[in-house]
N, C-alpha and C positions, 0 to 999 in steps of 0.2 A: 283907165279912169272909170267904165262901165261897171268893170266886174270891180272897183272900190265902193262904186257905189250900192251896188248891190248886196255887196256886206253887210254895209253900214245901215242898208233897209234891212236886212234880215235881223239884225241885233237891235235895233227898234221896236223890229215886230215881236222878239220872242220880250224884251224889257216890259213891252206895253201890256203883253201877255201875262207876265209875271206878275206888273202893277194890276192887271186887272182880276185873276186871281184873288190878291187880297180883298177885291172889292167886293169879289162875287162873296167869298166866304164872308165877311164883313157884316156884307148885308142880309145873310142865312143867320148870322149867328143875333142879329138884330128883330129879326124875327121869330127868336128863341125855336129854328129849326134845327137845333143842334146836331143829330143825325149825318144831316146831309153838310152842315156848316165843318163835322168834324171830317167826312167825308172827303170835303173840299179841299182843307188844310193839311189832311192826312198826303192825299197826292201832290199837291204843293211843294211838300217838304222830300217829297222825291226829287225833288228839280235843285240842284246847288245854287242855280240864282237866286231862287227863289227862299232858299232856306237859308243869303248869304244875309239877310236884314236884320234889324232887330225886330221889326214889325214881325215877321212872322212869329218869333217868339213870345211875342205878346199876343198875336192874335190868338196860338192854339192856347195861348194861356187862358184867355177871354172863353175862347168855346169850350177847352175841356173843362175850365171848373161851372160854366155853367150847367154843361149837360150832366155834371156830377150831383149837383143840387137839384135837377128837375126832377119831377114826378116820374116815379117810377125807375127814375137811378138810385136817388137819393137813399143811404144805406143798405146799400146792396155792396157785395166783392167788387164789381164794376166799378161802381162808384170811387171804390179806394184806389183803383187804378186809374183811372181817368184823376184825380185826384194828386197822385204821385205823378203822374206825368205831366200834369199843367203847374206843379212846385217846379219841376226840375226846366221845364221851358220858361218857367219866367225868372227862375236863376242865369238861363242862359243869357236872358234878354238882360237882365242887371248888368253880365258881364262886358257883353255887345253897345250898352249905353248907358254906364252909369246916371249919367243926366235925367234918364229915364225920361226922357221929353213925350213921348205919346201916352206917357201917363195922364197928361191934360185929355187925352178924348174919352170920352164918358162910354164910349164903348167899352174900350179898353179898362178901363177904370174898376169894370167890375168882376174881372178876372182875380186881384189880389182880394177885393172886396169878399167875391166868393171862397176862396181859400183861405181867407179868415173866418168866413163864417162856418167853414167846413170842420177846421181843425178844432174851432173853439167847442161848438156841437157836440163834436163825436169825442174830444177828450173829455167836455165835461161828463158825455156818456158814460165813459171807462172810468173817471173821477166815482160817481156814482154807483157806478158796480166797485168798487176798489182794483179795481185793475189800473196801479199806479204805473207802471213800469211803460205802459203802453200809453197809459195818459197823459205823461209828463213828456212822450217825444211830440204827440197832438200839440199838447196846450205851447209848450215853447215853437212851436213852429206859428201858433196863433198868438204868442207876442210877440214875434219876427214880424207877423204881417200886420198884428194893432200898430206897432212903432211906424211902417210904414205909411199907413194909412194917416194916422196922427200927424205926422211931419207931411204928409200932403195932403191933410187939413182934409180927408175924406171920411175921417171919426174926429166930429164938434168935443171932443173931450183934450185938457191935457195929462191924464195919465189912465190908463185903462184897470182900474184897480179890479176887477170881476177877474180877467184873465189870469193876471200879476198873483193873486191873493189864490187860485185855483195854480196854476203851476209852482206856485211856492210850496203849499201844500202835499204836492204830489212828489216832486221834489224830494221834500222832505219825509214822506211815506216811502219812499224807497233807498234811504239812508245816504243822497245823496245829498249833504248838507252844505257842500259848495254852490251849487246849483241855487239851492234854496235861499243860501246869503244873496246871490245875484236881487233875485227877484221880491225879496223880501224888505233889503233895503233899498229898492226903488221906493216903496210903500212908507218905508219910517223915514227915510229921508224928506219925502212928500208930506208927513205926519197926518197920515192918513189915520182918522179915529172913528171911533162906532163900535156896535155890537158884531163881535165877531175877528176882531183886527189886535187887538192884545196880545193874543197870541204871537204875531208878529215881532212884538218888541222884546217880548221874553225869548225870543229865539235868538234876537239880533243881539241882547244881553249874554247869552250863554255862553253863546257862540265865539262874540267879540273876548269874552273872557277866556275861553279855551283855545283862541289863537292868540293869545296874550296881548290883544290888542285893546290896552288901558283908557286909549284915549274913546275907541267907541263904545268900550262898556261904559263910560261916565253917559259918554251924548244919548247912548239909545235908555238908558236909564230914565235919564234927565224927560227923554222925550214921553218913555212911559207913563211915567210918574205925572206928569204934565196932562197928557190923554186920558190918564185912569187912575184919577187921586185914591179911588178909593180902595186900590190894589196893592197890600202890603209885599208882594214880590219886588216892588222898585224901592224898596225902603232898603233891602239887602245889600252888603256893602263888599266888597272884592275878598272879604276874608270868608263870610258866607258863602260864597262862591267856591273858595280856594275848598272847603271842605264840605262842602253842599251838592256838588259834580260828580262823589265818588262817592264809595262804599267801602275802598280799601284801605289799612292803615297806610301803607308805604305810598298811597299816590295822596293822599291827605297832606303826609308829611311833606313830602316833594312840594306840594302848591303853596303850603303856607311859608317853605323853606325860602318860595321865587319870593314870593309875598317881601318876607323879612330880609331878602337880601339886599331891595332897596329900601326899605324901609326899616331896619332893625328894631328900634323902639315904640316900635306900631304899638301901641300896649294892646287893642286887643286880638292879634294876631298872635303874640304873647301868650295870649290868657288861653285861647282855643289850643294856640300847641301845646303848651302843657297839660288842657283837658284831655286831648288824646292821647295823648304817650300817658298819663294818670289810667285812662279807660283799659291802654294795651296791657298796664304791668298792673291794674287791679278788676282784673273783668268782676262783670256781678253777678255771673251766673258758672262761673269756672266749676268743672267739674273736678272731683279728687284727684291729684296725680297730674293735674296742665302744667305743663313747662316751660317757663316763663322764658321767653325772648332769648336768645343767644347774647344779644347784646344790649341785654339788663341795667347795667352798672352804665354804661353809656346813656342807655337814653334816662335814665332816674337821674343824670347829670346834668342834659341839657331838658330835662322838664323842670328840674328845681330853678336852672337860669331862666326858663323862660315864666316863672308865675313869678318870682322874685321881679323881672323887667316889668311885668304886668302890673304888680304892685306898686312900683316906682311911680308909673306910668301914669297909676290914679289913686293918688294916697286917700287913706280912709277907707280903702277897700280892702275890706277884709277875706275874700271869696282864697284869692292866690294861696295863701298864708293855712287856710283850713283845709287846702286841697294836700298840702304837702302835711300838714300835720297826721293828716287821716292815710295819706300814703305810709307815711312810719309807724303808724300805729299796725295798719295794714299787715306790714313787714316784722312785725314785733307782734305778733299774734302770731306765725309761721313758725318763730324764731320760740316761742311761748309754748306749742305744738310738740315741738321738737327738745324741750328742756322736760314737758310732761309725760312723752314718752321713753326719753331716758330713764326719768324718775321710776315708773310705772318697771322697766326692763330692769332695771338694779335690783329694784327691791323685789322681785321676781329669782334675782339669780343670788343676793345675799342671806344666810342660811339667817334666823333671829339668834338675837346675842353676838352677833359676828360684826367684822368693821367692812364697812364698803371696800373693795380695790382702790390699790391707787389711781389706777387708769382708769375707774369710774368717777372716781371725787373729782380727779382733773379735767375728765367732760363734762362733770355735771359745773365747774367752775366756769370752765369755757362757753356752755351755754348760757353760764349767767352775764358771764360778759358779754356776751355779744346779747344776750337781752336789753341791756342797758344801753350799750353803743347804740342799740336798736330806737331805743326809746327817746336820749337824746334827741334824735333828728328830728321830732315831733315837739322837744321842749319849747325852744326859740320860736320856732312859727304861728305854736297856740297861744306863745306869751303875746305876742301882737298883735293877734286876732283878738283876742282878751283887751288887750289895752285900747282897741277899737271900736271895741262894743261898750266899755268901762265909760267911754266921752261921749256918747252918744247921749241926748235928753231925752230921745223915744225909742223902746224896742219894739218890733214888730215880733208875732207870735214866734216865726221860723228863726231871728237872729237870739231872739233866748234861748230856743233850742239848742240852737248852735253857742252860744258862749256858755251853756252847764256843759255842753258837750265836751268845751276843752277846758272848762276848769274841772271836771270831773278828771279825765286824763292827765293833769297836771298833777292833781292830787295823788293819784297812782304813780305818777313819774317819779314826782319824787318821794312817795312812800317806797319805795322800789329804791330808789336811790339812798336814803334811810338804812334800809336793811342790810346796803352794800356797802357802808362804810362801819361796818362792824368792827370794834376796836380802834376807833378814830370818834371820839364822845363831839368834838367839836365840831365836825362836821355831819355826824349824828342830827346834835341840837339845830342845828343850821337848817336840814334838808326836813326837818320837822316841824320847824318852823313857816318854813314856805309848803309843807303838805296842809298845816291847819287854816293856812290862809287862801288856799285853792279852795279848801272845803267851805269854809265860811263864803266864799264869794258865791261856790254852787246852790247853800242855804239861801244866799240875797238874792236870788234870780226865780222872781214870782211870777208865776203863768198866769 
């Protein structure tokens, strides 16, 4: 019974030892003796009793981030170690008591307090040097600790928008745009506005739309647009986007394709596809000899469907109708090219007084034909563009342009057509008749 109770004194004595330990460090480190308080803790945590608490983990948290912030640590290599070792002890402590219950002692209190003020500091330092990479693990580890802080009401604020708006940035400097969404839409969620915060929404815009997520490109829009009336970026509507994000044909095509897949008669989804596959098969700066598309005949198929949908879409618009007219004219100019250079090679290789080859006459027919076929495809589209401008009570400078434009080419269509039924007088009269009435409408069209 003696030697029980002798035990049971000695485990007392080393417990009360241990309790008192934290006291001694406690009260060093309250006296901002860091030194000796880290000194104290340091041996401490030699002892498994002692190192069995959560307190400890909070205490060395308490002393190393202070002694990291004091005079003469403070940015120093030290500093960032002492620094790194008081995060990883008061993660310990998180793990040991989630509750975190000695979070209530104001000693302790300033352990995470200082590790936020440390991270926030020294990342916004590296923020300012552009050193993102190294700033963006700072500053997220300083909204690891605002969020703490916040939820136990040790920062009077409900959202820390300084930090949030600095690690979004950085984030986003270092192309990590996951990251960036985290912290960005805490901010537009918030609708956090002011000088300097737009930036935000136009990210959460981009972004929401290049992970096809429709519903938060409408809301961060919406919230833009709301914040910053007077920023025509939120007026942009998902078909903008669809071809606004790239530079290339084939990821154009792709987006307005998703575009139109739920929405087919979007008309002007419509209108843009067609303008681009128009821009593919009519560049304006083509050099002699570019080779047009492998798969030519395909898309001048689904460009004609999609300005015709366009059209449908919003009658009275004339734009669809002159884009395809101008594409066949386009086409019949090549086709034109290729009938003057035949001409130019025959008569070159037929001696005077002599009759062309047969197998010249029949090219030279062949390219008339297909001039014509060529030409048709332009007749229809500018007859409607015509008939559109013809109902109109006011012309504006550019649509007179545009309606001599195609009554001028009509006039050619069918004088061309004209020529081609040589030996057919009825049809002759006919295509003659509609050449003088192109011409006359081009005379009535006064600038």
């Amino acid at each position: 019974m003696k030697r029980f109770f002798l035990l049971l004194t000695a485990g007392l004595v080393t417990m009360t030892a241990a309790a008192q330990n934290y006291d001694n460090a406690k009260t060093l480190l309250m006296l901002n003796q860091y030194d000796k308080a880290k000194a104290e803790v340091d041996k401490g945590m030699n002892n498994a009793k002692y190192a069995a608490k959560p307190e400890a983990f909070i205490l060395k948290t308490a002393i190393y981030a202070g002694y990291a912030m004091s005079e003469g640590k403070k940015n120093t290599p030290e500093a960032e170690q002492l620094i790194a070792a008081a995060d990883s002890a008061f993660a310990k402590f998180k793990s040991m008591d989630p509750a975190m219950t000695l979070m209530s002692d104001p000693s302790y209190q300033n352990g995470p307090i200082n590790l936020y003020s440390n991270y926030y500091t020294t990342g916004y330092q590296d923020y300012s040097k552009s050193k993102w990479e190294t700033g963006l693990v700072k500053l997220k580890k300083a909204v690891e600790y605002s969020d703490l802080l916040i939820s136990r009401k040790l920062l009077t604020v409900s959202l820390d928008t300084n930090v949030l708006i600095l690690a979004g940035i950085t984030a986003e400097k270092t192309g990590n745009n996951e990251d960036a969404m985290v912290f960005y839409k805490r901010l537009a969620d918030a609708k956090v506005g002011g000088e300097g915060f737009e930036g935000i929404y136009r990210f959460m815009v981009s972004q929401s739309f290049a992970h096809k997520d429709m519903a938060n490109f409408e809301k961060y829009k919406a919230y833009g647009k709301e914040l910053f009336p007077e920023s025509q970026y939120f007026d942009y509507d998902k078909i903008d986007f669809a071809v606004g994000l790239t530079d290339k044909f084939d990821e154009k095509l792709a987006a307005l394709n998703e575009v139109l897949a739920t929405d087919p008669e979007n008309q002007k989804a419509n209108q843009v596809l067609g303008e681009i596959i128009y821009d593919t098969l009519n560049p304006k700066h083509a050099d002699e000899g570019v080779v047009p598309p492998a798969n030519a005949p395909e898309l001048e198929k689904k460009m004609i469907e999609a300005f015709l949908k366009s059209a449908k879409g919003k009658p009275g618009y004339e734009i669809p109708y002159l884009y395809i007219g101008d594409h066949f004219i386009n086409k019949a100019s090549k086709v034109n090219d290729k009938r003057d250079a035949h001409a130019k090679d025959m008569k070159a290789r037929t001696k005077p007084g002599t009759m062309a080859s047969k197998e010249d006459v029949a090219k030279r027919e062949a390219l008339d034909r297909e001039y014509l076929e060529t030409l048709e495809g332009a007749k229809e589209p500018y007859e409607k563009a015509a008939a559109i401008f013809a109902a109109r009570e006011k012309l504006e400078m550019r649509d007179k342009q545009q309606y001599k434009k195609a009554a001028s080419y009509l006039a050619d269509i069918y004088s061309f057509k004209r020529v081609m039924a040589k030996g057919k007088p009825a049809d002759q009269a006919k295509w003659a008749a509609e050449e003088k009435k192109w011409n006359e409408v081009y005379d009535s069209i006064k600038n």
